[in-house]
C-alpha positions in Angstrom: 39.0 -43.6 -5.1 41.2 -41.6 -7.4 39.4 -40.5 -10.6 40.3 -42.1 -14.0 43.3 -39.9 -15.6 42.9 -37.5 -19.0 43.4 -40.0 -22.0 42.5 -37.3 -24.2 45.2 -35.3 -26.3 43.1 -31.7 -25.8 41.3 -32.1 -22.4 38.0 -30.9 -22.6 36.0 -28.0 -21.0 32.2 -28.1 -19.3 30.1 -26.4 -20.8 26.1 -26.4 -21.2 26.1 -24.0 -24.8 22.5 -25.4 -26.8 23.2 -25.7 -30.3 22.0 -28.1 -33.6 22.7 -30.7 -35.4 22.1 -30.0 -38.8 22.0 -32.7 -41.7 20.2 -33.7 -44.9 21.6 -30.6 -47.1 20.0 -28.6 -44.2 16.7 -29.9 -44.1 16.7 -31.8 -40.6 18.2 -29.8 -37.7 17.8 -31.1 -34.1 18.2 -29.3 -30.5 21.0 -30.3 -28.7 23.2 -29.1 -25.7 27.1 -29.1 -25.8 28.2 -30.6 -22.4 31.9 -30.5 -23.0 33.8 -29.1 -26.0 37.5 -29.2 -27.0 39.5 -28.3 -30.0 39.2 -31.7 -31.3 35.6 -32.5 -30.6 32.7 -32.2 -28.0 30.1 -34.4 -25.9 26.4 -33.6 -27.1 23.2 -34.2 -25.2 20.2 -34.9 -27.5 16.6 -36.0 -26.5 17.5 -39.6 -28.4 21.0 -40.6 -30.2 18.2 -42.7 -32.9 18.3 -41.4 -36.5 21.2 -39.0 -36.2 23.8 -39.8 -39.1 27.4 -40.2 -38.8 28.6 -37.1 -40.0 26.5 -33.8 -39.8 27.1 -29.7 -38.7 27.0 -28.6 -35.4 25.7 -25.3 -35.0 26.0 -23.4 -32.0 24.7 -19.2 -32.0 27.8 -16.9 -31.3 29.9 -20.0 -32.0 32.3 -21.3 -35.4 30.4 -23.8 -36.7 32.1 -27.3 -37.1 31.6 -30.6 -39.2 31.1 -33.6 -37.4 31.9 -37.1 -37.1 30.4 -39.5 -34.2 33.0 -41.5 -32.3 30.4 -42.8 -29.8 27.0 -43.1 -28.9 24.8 -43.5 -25.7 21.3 -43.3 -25.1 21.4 -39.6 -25.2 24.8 -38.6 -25.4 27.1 -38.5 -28.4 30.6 -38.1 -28.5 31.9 -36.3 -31.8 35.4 -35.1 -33.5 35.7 -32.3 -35.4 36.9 -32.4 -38.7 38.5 -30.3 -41.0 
């Protein structure tokens, strides 16, 4: 069984980097860990996808940090672009 082909424009690296999502002007930050990350966007592993917004920050310590927008959602996995 041959595995599905890239789709993606920027193939994505693995990684396991823990960084936050950060929303509400600041005031609500979450833990989450960055299981693959490209130029255009990264998968996210969070302890539930419920009551995370559309758009927030993603900060990550030694990392840029980038502006988010959710293109899917799992139980516990989001997948974000990066914008800007």
């Amino acid at each position: 069984m041959n595995p599905r082909p890239e789709k993606r424009l920027v193939p994505r690296r693995n990684t396991t980097i823990r960084a936050h999502i950060v929303f509400d002007g600041g005031r609500s930050r979450l833990d989450c860990i960055i299981r693959n990350l490209s130029d255009g966007g990264a998968k996210l592993e969070v302890a539930s996808v419920a009551g995370i917004p559309q758009t927030f920050d993603l900060i990550a310590p030694g990392h840029r940090p980038h502006s988010c927008r959710v293109t899917w959602r799992a139980l516990k996995e989001l997948g974000v672009q990066f914008l800007g």
